[in-house]
Every structure is written in structure tokens, then in C-alpha cells.
C-alpha positions as CSV (number, residue, x, y, z in Angstrom):
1,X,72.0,78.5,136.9
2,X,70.5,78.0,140.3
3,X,67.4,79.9,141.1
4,X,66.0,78.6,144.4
5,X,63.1,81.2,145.8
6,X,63.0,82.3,149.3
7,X,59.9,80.0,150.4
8,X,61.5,77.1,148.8
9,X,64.0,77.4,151.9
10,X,62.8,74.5,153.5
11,X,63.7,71.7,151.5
12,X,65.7,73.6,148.7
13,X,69.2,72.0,150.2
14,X,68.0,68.3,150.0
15,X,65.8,68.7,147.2
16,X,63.4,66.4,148.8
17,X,60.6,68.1,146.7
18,X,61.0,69.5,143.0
19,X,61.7,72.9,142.7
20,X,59.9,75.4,140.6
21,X,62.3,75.5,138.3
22,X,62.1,72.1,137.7
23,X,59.0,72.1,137.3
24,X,59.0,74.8,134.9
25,X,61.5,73.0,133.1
26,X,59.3,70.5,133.1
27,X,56.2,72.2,131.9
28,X,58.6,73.2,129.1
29,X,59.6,70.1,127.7
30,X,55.8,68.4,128.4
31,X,56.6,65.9,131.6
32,X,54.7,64.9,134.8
33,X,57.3,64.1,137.0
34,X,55.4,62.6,140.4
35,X,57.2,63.6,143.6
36,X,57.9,60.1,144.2
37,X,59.6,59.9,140.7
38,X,61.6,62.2,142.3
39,X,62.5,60.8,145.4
40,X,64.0,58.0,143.5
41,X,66.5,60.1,141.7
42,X,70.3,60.9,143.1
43,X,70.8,64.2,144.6
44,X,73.4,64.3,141.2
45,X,70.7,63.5,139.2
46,X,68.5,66.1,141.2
47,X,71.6,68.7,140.8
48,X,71.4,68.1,137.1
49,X,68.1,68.8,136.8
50,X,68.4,71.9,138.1
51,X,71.2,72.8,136.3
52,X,70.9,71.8,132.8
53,X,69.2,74.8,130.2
54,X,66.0,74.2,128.6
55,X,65.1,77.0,126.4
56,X,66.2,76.2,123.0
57,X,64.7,73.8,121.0
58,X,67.5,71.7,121.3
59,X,68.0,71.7,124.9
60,X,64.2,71.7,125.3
61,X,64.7,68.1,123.4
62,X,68.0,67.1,125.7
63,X,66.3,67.5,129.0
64,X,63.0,65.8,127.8
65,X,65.4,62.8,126.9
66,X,67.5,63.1,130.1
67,X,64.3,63.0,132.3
68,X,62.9,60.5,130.4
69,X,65.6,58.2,130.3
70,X,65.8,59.1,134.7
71,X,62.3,58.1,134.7
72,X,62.5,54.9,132.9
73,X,65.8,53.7,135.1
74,X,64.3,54.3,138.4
75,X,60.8,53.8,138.1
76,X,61.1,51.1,135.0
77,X,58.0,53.1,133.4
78,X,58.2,55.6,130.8
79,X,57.7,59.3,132.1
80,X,54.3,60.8,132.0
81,X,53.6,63.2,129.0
82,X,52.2,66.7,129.3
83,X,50.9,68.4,126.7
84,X,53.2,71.2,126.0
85,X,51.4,74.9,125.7
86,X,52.7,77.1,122.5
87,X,51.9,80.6,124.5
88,X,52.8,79.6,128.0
89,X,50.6,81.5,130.9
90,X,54.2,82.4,132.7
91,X,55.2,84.1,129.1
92,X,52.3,86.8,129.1
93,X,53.6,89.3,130.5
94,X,50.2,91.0,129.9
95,X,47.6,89.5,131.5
96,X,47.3,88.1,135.1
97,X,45.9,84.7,134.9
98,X,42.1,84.2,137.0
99,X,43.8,81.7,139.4
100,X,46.4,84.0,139.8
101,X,44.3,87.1,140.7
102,X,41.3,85.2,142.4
103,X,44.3,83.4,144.9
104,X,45.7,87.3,145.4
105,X,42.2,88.4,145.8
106,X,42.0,86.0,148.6
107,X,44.8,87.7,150.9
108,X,43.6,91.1,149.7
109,X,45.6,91.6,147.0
110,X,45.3,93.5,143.8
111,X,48.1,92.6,140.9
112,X,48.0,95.2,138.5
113,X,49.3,94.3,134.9
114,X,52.3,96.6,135.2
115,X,53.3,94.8,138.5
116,X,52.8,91.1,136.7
117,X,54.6,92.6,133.6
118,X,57.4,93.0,136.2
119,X,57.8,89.8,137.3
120,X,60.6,87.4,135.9
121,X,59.0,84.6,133.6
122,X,60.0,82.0,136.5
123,X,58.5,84.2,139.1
124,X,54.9,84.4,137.2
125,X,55.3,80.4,136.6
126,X,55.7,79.8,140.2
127,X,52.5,82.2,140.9
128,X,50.4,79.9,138.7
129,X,51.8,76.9,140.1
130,X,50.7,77.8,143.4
131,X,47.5,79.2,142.4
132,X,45.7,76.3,141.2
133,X,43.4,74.4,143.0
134,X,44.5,70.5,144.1
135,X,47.6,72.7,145.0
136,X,48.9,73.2,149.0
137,X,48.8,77.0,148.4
138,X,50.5,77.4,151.8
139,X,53.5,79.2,150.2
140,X,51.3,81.6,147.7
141,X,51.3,84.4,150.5
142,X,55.0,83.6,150.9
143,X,55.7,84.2,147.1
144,X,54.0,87.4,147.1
145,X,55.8,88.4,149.8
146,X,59.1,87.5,148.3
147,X,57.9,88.8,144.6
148,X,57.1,92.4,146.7
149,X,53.5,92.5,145.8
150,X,52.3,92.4,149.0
């Protein structure tokens, strides 16, 4: 199922960057995938990233196979692990992570536990994502906008 956000507008048709729910996908199945990785890839191969499930165990297993086999073909070097949390942040639907909170904090923004608890698990993963320092943060604002807690 596709599930392109709003501020991902920009390059969401090409897939020139990864999406967040690649990347979540990603985080899932405990794989760095570097943008130029990425850029390597077809735009099928891109498509089936986004398309293929990884929630079960099984197709948790499937797409960490798929993207490492990807990997190794284009790049000729096995994929990058990541270690793979057991209590993801995006799953806790009861507390609002620091990085989260400081970067909403920042705009002038209070999230309440009720409005994180609200949030779909990809919406509270992308949140994080562009919370963390290293990251461009340029689309944080943009997400809260879209996720209404502005």
C-alpha cells in the first residue's frame, strides 16, 4: 500500500530520495540503506520497495533478503546492518520521545500524549526521523502541519 506524506511531495513521484516508509521498513528489518544505494536502484525496484509488506516475521525476513540481495547487485557490497529495536520508539503510543518534543518545542509546540497516542505508527516514525540531529529537519514543521499538531 502506498503511503506517501504531504511534505514528501517533492520528490515522492521519482523517488529520487527514500521515502519514510521505506525507511521505516527499513528500520524494521535492521538495514542502512545510503541514498546513493538508492539512486542505483530501478524505479521498479524502488516501486517494490515501497510496495512489498514487512510486518510479519516472515515478510520482515523477505524484504531484508530482497534489499540485501538489491544492495549486493548494484553496489557489489553487502547492505549495511542496523541493529533492529524489540520496542520500537514509533510503536509507544505512550510516550513522546525527547527529540520529538525538544524539535516541537522549538516551533512552539506542545505534543500532548493523547495527541501522539493519535498518530498512525508511520506518522510517529516519520516524527523521529526528522527529529534527530545530523538530520535536514526542514520538513519537521511541514509534518506537524500535515499530522494537525500545529
Amino acid at each position: 500500500m502506498e503511503d506517501f506524506f504531504q511534505f514528501e511531495a517533492d520528490f515522492v513521484h521519482s523517488l529520487r530520495c527514500i521515502p519514510m516508509q521505506v525507511r521505516c521498513k527499513l528500520d524494521t528489518c535492521g538495514i542502512k540503506l545510503k541514498l546513493s544505494d538508492w539512486n542505483q536502484m530501478t524505479t521498479l525496484e524502488h516501486q517494490a520497495l515501497v510496495e512489498l509488506p514487512c510486518t510479519t516475521e516472515s515478510e520482515i525476513e523477505s524484504y531484508r533478503e530482497y534489499i540485501e540481495d538489491l544492495t549486493l547487485k548494484h553496489t557489489g557490497i553487502p547492505a549495511a546492518k542496523l541493529p533492529i529495536e524489540s520496542h520500537p520508539e514509533w510503536l509507544d503510543f505512550a510516550t513522546v520521545p525527547a527529540s520529538v518534543q525538544d524539535k516541537a518545542e522549538e516551533i512552539g509546540v506542545v505534543i500532548t500524549q493523547q495527541k501522539w497516542a493519535a498518530l498512525r505508527p508511520l506518522e510517529r516514525f516519520a516524527l523521529i526521523k526528522l527529529s534527530r540531529s545530523g538530520h535536514e529537519n526542514k520538513n519537521f514543521p511541514k509534518a506537524m502541519a500535515e499530522f494537525h499538531l500545529l
